[in-house]
C-alpha positions in Angstrom: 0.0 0.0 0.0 1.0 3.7 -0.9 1.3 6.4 1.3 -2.7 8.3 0.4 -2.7 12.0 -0.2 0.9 14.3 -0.6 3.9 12.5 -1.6 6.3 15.2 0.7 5.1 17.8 3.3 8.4 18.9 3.7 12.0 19.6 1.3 14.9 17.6 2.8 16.7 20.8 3.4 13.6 22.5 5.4 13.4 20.8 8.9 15.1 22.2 11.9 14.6 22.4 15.7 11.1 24.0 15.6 9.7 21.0 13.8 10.5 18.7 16.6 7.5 16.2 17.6 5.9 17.0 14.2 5.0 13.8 12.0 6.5 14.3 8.4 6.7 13.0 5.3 9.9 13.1 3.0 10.3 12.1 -0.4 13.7 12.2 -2.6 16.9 10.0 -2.9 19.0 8.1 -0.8 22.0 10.0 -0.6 23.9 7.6 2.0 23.0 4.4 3.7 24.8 3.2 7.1 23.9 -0.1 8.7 25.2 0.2 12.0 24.0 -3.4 13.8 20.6 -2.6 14.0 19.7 0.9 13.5 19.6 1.9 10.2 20.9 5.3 9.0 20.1 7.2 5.8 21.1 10.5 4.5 18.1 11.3 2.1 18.2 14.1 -0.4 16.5 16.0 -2.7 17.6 19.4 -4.2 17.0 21.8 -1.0 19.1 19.3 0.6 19.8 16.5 3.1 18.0 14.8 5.9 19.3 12.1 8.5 16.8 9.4 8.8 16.9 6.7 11.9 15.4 3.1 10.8 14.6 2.0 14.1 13.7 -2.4 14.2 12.4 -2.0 17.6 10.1 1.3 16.9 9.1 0.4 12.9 10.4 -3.0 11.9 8.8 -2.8 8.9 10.3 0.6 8.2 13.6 -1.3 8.9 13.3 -4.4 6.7 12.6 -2.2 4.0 15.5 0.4 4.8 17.9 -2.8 4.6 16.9 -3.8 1.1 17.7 0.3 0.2 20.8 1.1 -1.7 22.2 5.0 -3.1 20.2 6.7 -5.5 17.0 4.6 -4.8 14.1 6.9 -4.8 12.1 6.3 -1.6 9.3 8.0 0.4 9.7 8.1 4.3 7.5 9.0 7.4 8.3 9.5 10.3 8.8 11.9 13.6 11.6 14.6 14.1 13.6 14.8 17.0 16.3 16.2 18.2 19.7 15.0 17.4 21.7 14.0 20.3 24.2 16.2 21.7 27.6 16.2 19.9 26.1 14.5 17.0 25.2 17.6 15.6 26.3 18.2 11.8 26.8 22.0 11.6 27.3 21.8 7.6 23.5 21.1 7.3 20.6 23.1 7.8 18.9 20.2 8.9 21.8 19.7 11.2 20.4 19.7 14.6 17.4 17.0 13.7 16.7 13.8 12.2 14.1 11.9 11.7 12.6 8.4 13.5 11.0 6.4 10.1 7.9 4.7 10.8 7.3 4.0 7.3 9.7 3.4 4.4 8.2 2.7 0.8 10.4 2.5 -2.5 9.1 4.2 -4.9 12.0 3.5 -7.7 14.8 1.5 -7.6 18.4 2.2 -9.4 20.7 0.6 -10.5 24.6 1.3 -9.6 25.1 4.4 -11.4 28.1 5.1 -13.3 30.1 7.3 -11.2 29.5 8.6 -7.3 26.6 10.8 -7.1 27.4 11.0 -3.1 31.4 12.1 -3.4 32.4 14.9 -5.4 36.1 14.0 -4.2 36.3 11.5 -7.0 37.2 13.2 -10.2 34.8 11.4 -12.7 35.8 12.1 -16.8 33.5 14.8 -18.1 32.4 12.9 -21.4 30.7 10.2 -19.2 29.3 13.4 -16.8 27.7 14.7 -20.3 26.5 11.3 -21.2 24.5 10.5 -17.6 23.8 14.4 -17.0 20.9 13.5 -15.4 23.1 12.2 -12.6 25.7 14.5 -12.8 22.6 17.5 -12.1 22.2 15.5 -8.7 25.5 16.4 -7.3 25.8 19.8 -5.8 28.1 21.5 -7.2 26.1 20.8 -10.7 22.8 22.0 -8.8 24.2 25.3 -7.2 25.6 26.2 -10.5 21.9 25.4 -11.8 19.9 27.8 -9.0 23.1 29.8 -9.3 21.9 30.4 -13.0 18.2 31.3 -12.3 19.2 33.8 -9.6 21.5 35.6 -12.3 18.8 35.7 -15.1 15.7 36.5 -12.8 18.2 39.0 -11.0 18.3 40.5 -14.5 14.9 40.5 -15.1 13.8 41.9 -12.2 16.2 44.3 -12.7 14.9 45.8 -16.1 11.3 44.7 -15.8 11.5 47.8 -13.0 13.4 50.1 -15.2 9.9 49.4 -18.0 12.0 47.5 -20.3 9.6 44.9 -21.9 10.8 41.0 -22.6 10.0 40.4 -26.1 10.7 37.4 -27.6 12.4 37.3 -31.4 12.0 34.4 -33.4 14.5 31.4 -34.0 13.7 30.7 -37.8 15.6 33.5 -39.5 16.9 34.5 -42.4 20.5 34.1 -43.3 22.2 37.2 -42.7 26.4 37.3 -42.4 27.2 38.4 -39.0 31.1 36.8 -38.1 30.0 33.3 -37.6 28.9 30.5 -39.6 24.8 30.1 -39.6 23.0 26.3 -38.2 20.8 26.3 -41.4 17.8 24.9 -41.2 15.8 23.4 -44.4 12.6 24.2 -45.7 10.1 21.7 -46.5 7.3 24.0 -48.1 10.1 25.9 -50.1 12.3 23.3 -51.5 16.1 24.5 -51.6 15.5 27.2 -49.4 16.7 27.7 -46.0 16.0 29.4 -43.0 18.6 30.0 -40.3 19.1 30.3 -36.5 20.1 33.6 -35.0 23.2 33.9 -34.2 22.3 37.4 -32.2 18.7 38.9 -32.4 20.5 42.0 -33.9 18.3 43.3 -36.6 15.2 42.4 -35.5 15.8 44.3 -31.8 16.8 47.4 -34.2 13.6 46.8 -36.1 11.9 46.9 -32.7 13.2 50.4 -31.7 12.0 51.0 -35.0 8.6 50.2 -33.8 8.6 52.5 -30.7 9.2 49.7 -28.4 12.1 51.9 -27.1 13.1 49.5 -24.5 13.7 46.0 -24.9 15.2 42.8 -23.3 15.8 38.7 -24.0 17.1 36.5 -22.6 18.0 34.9 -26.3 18.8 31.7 -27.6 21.7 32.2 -30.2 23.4 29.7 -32.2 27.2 29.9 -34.0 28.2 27.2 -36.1 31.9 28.0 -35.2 34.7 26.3 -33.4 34.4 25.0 -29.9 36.4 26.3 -27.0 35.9 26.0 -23.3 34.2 29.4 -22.9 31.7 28.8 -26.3 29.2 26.4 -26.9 27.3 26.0 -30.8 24.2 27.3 -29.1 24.4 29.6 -26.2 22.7 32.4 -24.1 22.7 35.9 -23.6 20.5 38.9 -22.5 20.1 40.7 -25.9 18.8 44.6 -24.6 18.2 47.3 -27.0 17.0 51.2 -25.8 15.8 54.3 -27.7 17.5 57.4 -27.8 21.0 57.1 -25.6 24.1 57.8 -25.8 27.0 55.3 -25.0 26.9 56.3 -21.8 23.1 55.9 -20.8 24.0 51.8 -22.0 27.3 51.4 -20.1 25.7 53.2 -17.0 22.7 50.7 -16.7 24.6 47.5 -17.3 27.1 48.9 -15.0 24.2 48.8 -12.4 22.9 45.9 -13.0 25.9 44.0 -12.9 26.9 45.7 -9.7 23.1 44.5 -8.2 23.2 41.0 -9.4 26.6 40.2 -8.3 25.7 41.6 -4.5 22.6 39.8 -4.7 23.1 36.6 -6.1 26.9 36.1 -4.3 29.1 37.2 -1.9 32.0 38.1 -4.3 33.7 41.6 -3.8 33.9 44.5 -6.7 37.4 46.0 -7.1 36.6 48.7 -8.4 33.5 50.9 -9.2 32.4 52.6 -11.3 34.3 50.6 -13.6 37.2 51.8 -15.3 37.0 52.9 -19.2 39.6 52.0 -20.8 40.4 52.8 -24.1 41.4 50.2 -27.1 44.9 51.3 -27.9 45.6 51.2 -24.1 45.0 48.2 -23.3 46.1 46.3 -26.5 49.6 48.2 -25.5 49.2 47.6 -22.0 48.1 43.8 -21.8 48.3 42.6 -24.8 44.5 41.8 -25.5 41.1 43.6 -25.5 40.0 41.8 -22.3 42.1 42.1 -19.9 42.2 40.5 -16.3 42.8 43.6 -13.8 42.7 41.2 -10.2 46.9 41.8 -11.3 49.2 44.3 -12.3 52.1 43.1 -14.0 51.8 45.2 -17.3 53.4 44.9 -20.7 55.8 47.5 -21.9 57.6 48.3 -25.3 60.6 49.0 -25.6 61.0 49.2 -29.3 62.8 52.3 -29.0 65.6 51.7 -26.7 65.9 47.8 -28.3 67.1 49.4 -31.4 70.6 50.5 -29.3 73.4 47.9 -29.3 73.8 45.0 -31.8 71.5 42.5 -30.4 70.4 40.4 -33.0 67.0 38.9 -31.8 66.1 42.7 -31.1 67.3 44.5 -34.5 65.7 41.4 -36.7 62.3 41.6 -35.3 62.5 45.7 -35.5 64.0 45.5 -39.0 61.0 43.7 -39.9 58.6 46.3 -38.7 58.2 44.4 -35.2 58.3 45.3 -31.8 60.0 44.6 -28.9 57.7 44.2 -25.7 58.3 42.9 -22.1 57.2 41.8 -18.9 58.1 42.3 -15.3 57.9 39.5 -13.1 58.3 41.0 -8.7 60.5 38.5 -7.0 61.5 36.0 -10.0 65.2 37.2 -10.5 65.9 34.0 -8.6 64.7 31.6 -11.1 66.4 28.9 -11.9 67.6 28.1 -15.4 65.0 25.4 -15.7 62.5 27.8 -14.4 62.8 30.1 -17.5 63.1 27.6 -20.0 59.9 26.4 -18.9 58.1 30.0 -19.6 60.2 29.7 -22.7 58.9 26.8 -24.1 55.4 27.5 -22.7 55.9 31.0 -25.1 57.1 28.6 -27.9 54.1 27.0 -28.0 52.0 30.3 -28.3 54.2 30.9 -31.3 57.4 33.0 -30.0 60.8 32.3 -31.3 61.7 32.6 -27.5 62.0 34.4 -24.6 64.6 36.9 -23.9 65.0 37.5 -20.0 66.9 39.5 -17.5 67.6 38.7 -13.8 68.4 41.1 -11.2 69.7 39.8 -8.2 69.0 41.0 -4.6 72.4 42.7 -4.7 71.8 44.3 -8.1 73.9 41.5 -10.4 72.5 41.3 -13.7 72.4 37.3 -15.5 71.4 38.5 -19.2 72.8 38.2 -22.5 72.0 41.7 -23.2 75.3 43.5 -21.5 77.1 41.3 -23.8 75.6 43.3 -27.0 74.5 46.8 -25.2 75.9 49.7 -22.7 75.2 49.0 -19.5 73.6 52.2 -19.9 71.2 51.4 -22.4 70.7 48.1 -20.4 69.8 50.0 -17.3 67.6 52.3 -19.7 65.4 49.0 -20.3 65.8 48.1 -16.6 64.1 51.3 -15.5 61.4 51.4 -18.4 60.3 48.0 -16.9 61.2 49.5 -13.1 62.5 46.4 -12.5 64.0 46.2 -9.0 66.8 44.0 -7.2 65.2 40.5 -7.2 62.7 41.0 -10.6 62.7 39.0 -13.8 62.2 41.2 -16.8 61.2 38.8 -20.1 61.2 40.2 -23.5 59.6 38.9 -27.0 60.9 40.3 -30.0 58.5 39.8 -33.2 55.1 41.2 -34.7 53.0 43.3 -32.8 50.4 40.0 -32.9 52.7 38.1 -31.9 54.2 39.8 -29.1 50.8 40.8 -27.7 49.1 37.3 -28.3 52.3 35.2 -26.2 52.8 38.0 -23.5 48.7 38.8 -22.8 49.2 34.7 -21.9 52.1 34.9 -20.0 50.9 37.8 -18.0 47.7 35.4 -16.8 50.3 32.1 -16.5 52.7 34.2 -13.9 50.0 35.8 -12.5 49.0 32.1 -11.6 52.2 31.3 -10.3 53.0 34.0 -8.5 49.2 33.6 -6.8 48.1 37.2 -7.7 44.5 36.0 -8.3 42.1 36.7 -5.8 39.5 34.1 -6.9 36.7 36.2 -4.9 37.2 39.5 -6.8 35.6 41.1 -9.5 37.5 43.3 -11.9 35.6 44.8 -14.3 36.3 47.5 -16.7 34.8 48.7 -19.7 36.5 49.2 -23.5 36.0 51.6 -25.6 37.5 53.7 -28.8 37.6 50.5 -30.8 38.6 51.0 -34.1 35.0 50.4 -36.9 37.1 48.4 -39.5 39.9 46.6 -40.0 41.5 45.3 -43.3 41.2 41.8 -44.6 44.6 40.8 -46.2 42.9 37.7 -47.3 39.2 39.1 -48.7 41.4 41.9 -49.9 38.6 43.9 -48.0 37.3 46.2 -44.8 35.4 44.0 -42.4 33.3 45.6 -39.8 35.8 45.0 -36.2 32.8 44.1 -34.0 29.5 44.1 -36.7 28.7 46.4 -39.2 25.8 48.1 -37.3 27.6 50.2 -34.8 27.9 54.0 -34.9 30.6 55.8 -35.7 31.5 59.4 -34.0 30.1 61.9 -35.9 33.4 63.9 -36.9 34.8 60.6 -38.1 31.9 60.2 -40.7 34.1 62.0 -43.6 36.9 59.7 -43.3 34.6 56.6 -44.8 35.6 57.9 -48.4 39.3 58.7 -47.1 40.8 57.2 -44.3 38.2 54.2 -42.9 40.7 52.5 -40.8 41.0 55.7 -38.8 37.4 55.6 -37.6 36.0 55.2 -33.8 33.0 53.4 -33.4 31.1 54.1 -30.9 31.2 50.6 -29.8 32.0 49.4 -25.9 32.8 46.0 -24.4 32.4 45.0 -21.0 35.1 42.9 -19.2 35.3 40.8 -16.3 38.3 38.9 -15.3 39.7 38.5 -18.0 36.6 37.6 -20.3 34.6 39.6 -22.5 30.9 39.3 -20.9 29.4 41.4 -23.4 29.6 43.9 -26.3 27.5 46.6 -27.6 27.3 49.7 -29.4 25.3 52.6 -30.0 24.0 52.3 -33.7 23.9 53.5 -37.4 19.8 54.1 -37.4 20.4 56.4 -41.0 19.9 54.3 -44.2 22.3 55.8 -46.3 25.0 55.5 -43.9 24.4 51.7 -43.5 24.6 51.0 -46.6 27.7 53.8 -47.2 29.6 50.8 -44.4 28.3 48.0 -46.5 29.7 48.9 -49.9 33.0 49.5 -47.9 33.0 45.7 -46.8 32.2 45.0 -50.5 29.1 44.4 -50.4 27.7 45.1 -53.8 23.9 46.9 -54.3 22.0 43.0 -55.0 23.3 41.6 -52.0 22.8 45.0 -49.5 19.8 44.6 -51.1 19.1 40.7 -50.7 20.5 40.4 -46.9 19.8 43.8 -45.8 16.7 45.5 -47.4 14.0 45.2 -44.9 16.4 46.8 -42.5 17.6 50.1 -44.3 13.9 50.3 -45.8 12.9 50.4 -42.5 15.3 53.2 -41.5 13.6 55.4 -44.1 10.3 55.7 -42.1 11.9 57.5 -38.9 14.1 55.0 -36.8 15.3 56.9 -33.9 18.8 56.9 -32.7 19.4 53.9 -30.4 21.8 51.4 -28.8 22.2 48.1 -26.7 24.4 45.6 -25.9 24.4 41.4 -25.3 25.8 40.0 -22.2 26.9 36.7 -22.5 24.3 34.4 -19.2 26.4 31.5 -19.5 29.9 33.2 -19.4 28.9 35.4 -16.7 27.4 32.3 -14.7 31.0 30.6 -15.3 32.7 33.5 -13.5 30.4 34.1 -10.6 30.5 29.9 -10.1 34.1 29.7 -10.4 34.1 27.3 -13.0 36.9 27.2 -15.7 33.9 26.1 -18.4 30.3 27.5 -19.5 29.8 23.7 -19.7 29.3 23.7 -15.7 26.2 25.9 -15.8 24.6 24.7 -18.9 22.3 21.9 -17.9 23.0 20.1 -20.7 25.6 21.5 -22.5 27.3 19.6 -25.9 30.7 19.0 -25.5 34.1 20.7 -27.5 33.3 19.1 -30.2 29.7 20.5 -30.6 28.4 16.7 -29.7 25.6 15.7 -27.7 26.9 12.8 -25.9 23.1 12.1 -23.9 21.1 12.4 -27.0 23.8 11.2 -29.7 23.1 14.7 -32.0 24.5 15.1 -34.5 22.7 12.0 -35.7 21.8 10.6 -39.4 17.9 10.8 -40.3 16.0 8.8 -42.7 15.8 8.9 -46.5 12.3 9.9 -45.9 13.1 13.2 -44.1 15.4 14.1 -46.4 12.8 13.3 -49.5 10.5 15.9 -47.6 13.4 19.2 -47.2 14.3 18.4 -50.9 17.6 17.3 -49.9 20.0 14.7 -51.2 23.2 13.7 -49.4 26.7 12.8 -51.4 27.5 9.3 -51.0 30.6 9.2 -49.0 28.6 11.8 -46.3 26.2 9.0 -45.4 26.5 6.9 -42.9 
């Protein structure tokens, strides 16, 4: 016989010393079972938590033959009474704690079998493909499941957040058509329209324009995108982001409301501590110059410095080539590593090797001053102590140079920076620094293409004095585009945009767009500029990236419930997967022979 009405009347996570004496029913998973010559124990859980229950043969022997037959992950319903635990056998790591509770009825409701790996020990490092094939099981362990409510909090945080500020949550569609915006489209077939094709979004860009365009002046989603584009431990083929688009701003208006919301959701949904607010604003050139990259992690100092101009001095040959071939010469200082050992170095030096530096040139300073370099050997020590102080290297400091292109010097150092900031445990793993970036450039030049192409998209604004220089100098233009950073990620991007149809298409013929295919991929959008689209600007944060950093995982994978792995697989559904001839008959599609399989 079953239990009659309610299947629970209380979470395993909700009972403390003010339910004492009450009768109670529990329902969820057996965590832990302990036979302990006679009394039973069992830690049962469900996702609010755990509860201690005492199978009893002398109170409930039924309760107790059926607790013996009970192994971990069997799905069982308990009642019982709650009382107090005795004294020193208190579990202060539990809210439940100071109780547990005496069963007078045990009933299994599911069995299981052995699963695959420990849901009950997190200790045990368990492979992550065979976590992402059994995610179901994995979600039961709590580190998946506070990542998991961790995740709500974030997004209803932000909802909560804008839904008082009267932004409206309008949903976009997910059949599209194919527009190019950086990434490769998911395409999806059409059945009714044979060797046609819609595609998934890769960002609701357009349409959120074309919504502003509407009067909906302000607007939010949390949006589904999808990027058919190589997988990395911080991307994932289909991903999520709060897409948010407002009426008549300026960059500033944007940047100042994200800047608040981030600042609430982070104090309300953890306990992590803000270096630095209001955030800094940094612009591009900086901090390509200063570390190396467009997002950089500022928990740490250790900046990167050129010294191009004083490399050029002496007859160094690893400097003069790289300069000779319009390169730069950049370094790093590293506090306290002048007493590396040879082995020490060559280990950076390989690791810079394999980010595609000829090398590592470094210089030692001892406590007492001495200098172990092969740079006196081919300078002054005057022009070595000129590189000494540009660095401000002190007694006791490494200083480590790469000589070679400006992308290549950047690229291996913005690494190295992060790798000795590691080492040299600089990384407060409960801070957030965030900045924001701005003044990028609007274009940069294809080599390949033999073409502009837009540096972020080709919808963001340009400053208005820079609005001649598209017919004569469009490499020189600022967008008003801004990024925001945290800890060394970009969490989001946005811009303020071109809402004047002329203009847009002025930046498309630039990326060589000719008039059939602005027309083609673009119409709807400039035709819809011509009946009064006011000016307006927005930005996407990335949910899953931002979720990864307040978790402190190392990969969005942890707070995607079920995420595909690096290889864009599905490894609980098996997707990608073949389909039937049939299907295919029905989308007008026919595959090539050696593609079936």
């Amino acid at each position: 016989m079953g239990f009659a009405v309610h299947y629970r009347t209380y979470t395993c996570g909700e009972l403390n010393k003010d339910a004492v004496g009450k009768h109670v029913t529990l329902a969820g998973w057996v965590n832990r079972r302990r036979d302990h010559g006679g009394l039973i124990f069992l830690d049962l859980r469900d996702r609010y938590g755990l509860t201690q229950i005492i199978c009893d043969p002398e109170r409930s022997p039924e309760a107790h033959t059926v607790a013996s037959e009970l192994r971990s992950e069997y799905v069982v319903q308990i009642s019982g009474t709650v009382v107090s635990r005795l004294p020193g056998t208190e579990n202060t790591h539990l809210s439940t704690g100071s109780i547990e509770v005496v069963a007078e009825r045990v009933e299994i409701l599911n069995p299981s079998r052995t699963t695959p790996f420990p849901i009950n020990s997190e200790a045990i490092q368990v492979d992550e493909s065979l976590r992402l094939k059994y995610r179901y099981l994995d979600l039961r362990r709590p580190t998946m499941r506070d990542n998991i409510i961790l995740r709500h909090r974030v997004v209803k945080a932000m909802r909560d957040y804008l839904d008082e500020r009267d932004f409206l949550e309008i949903e976009t569609p997910i059949l599209m058509k194919s527009t190019p915006e950086g990434a490769r489209d998911y395409l999806v077939p059409s059945r009714l329209y044979g060797g046609e094709f819609y595609a998934l979004p890769q960002s609701p860009q357009q349409l959120k324009q074309l919504l502003m365009v509407g009067g909906l002046d302000r607007y939010f989603q949390i949006a589904r995108c999808f990027r058919d584009e190589d997988q990395r431990s911080d991307r994932q083929p289909e991903f999520t982001q709060l897409d948010l688009e407002m009426s008549f701003v300026s960059e500033d208006d944007v940047m100042s409301l994200i800047e608040d919301m981030l600042i609430f959701l982070i104090e309300k949904t953890t306990q992590k501590r803000i270096k630095e607010r209001p955030f800094p604003r940094l612009h591009y050139k900086d901090v390509m110059d200063r570390y190396g990259t467009d997002h950089p992690d500022l928990r740490f100092a250790l900046p990167l410095v050129e010294i191009s101009d004083l490399a050029s001095a002496g007859t160094f040959s690893v400097f003069r080539s790289a300069l000779a071939q319009q390169g730069m010469v950049k370094g790093i200082r590293v506090p306290g590593a002048g007493g590396y050992s040879r082995k020490e170095v060559d280990e950076l030096t390989d690791f810079a090797r394999t980010l595609g530096a000829k090398g590592l040139v470094s210089l030692a300073i001892s406590a007492n001053g001495d200098i172990r370099s092969p740079l006196p050997k081919f300078m002054s020590s005057e022009e070595v102590q000129a590189i000494i102080d540009r660095l401000e290297g002190k007694p006791g400091d490494l200083l480590l140079f790469v000589a070679d292109s400006a992308k290549v010097c950047n690229d291996v150092l913005f690494r190295l920076r992060v790798k000795l900031a590691e080492r040299l445990k600089l990384i407060d793993p409960e801070e957030m620094a965030l900045c924001w970036v701005v003044d990028f450039p609007l274009f940069h030049y294809d080599e390949e293409g033999k073409r502009y192409d837009a540096e972020h998209n080709p919808f963001s604004g340009m400053d208005e004095s820079h609005i001649d220089r598209l017919d004569t100098d469009p490499l020189n233009i600022r967008a008003k585009q801004y990024d925001i950073i945290c800890n060394g990620y970009e969490i989001g991007g946005g811009s303020v945009r071109i809402n004047v149809a002329e203009l847009q298409r002025k930046v498309f013929s630039l990326m060589n767009m000719n008039d059939e295919q602005i027309h083609e991929q673009f119409g709807h959008m400039l035709e819809a500029f011509e009946y009064g689209a006011p000016p307006h600007g927005g930005i996407a944060l990335g949910v899953d990236r931002l979720v990864m950093l307040l978790a402190d995982e190392d990969s969005i994978r942890e707070v995607i419930a079920f995420p595909k792995t690096q290889s864009a697989q599905d490894l609980l559904m098996g997707a990608p997967s073949p389909v039937d001839d049939k299907q295919l008959q029905e989308l007008h599609l026919l595959l090539r022979p050696e593609e079936k399989r």
